[in-house]
N, C-alpha and C positions, 0 to 999 in steps of 0.2 A: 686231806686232799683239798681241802673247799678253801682251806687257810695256803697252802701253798698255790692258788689259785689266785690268791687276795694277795701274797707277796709279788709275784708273778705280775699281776696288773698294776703294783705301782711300780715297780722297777720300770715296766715296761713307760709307763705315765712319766716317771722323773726322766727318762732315756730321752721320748720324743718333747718333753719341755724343755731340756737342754739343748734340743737341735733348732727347738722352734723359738726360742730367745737368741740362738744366733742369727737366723736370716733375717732379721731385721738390721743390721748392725751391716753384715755384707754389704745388702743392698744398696744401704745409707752408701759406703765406702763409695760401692760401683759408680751409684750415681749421682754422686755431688761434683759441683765441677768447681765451688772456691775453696778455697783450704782446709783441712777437715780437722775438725774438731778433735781436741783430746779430750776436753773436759766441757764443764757445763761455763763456769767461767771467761770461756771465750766466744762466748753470746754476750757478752756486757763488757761495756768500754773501761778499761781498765788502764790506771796511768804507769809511767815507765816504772815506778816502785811496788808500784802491785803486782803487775806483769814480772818484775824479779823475785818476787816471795812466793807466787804462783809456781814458778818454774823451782825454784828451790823445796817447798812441798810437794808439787810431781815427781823430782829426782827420788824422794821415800819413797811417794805412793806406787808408783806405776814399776817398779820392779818386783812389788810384794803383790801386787794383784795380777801383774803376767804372773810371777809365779805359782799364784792359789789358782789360778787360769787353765795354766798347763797340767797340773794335780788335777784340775775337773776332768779336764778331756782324755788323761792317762785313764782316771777312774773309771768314768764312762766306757773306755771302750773296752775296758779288763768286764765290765759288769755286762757290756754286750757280749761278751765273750762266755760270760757264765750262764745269760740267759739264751742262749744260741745251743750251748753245748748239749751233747747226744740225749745228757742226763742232767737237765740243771740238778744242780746243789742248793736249793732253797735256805738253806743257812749261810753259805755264802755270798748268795744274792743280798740277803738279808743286811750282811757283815760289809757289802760292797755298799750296800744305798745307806746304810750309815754312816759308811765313811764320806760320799757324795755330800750328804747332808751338813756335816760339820765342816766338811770346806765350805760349801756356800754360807753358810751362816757367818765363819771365818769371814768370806768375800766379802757381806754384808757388813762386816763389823769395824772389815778397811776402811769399805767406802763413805759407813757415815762419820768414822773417825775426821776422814779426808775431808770432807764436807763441813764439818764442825772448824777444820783450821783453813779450809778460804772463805770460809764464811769470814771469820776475824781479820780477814783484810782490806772488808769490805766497810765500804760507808754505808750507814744506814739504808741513801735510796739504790745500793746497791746489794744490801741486805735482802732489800723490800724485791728487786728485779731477780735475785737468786732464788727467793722464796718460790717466786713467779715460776720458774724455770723446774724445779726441782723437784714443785708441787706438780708442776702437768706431767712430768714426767714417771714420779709415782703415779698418776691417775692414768698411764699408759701401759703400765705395767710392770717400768721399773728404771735402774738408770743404767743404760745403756751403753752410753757413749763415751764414760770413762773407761781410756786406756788406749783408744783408740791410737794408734799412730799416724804421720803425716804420710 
């Protein structure tokens, strides 16, 4: 019982970290009022041939992380659904936050993919400005802003 207790509180913990990693991003949407950002790369002045190789690696990126995207939020709410129910299923619960789990890792594993090829478009002190970027943005608690649409 104390163990189906202990599944029960991280589901519940991965449920509302999912929600709480979106409203930052909302927010950002609601209230910016110059162009919004898709990625971190357009915080740094990029010339017409970077800005084309940019957009040519967001054409892969950004339809493979909407899609692991829409997989989180399908999961999530099949998992709200299980921990809601009259009788959860704590094996299911279980079988649901492991699935949850290896898409975000998947997610993770886009994004630094993504990162690793415009990093290589970049010039050194523009290396050195992405580091800049990329770093505070781990030190916030994650990156965010890729995928964003305008």
């Amino acid at each position: 019982m104390r163990s189906r207790a202990i599944y029960m509180l991280i589901a519940v913990i991965i449920f509302v970290a999912g929600i709480v990693a979106v409203r930052p991003l909302f927010n950002k949407m609601v209230h910016q009022e110059k162009k919004p950002l898709r990625g971190y790369l357009d915080m740094i002045d990029l010339n017409a041939e970077q800005k084309h190789r940019v957009e040519e690696i967001r054409k892969d990126f950004l339809p493979k992380v909407d899609y692991i995207r829409k997989e989180l939020r399908e999961k999530r709410l099949e998992l709200n659904d299980l921990i809601f129910a009259l009788k959860p299923d704590m094996k299911a619960i279980d079988d649901k936050t492991s699935e949850i789990a290896d898409l975000q890792i998947k997610l993770e594993k886009e994004v630094i993919n993504h990162i690793l090829q415009e990093k290589e478009t970049l010039t050194p002190d523009q290396q050195k400005q992405f580091h800049e970027i990329i770093d505070k943005e781990f030190t916030k608690g994650g990156l965010g802003v890729h995928g964003e649409r305008p």
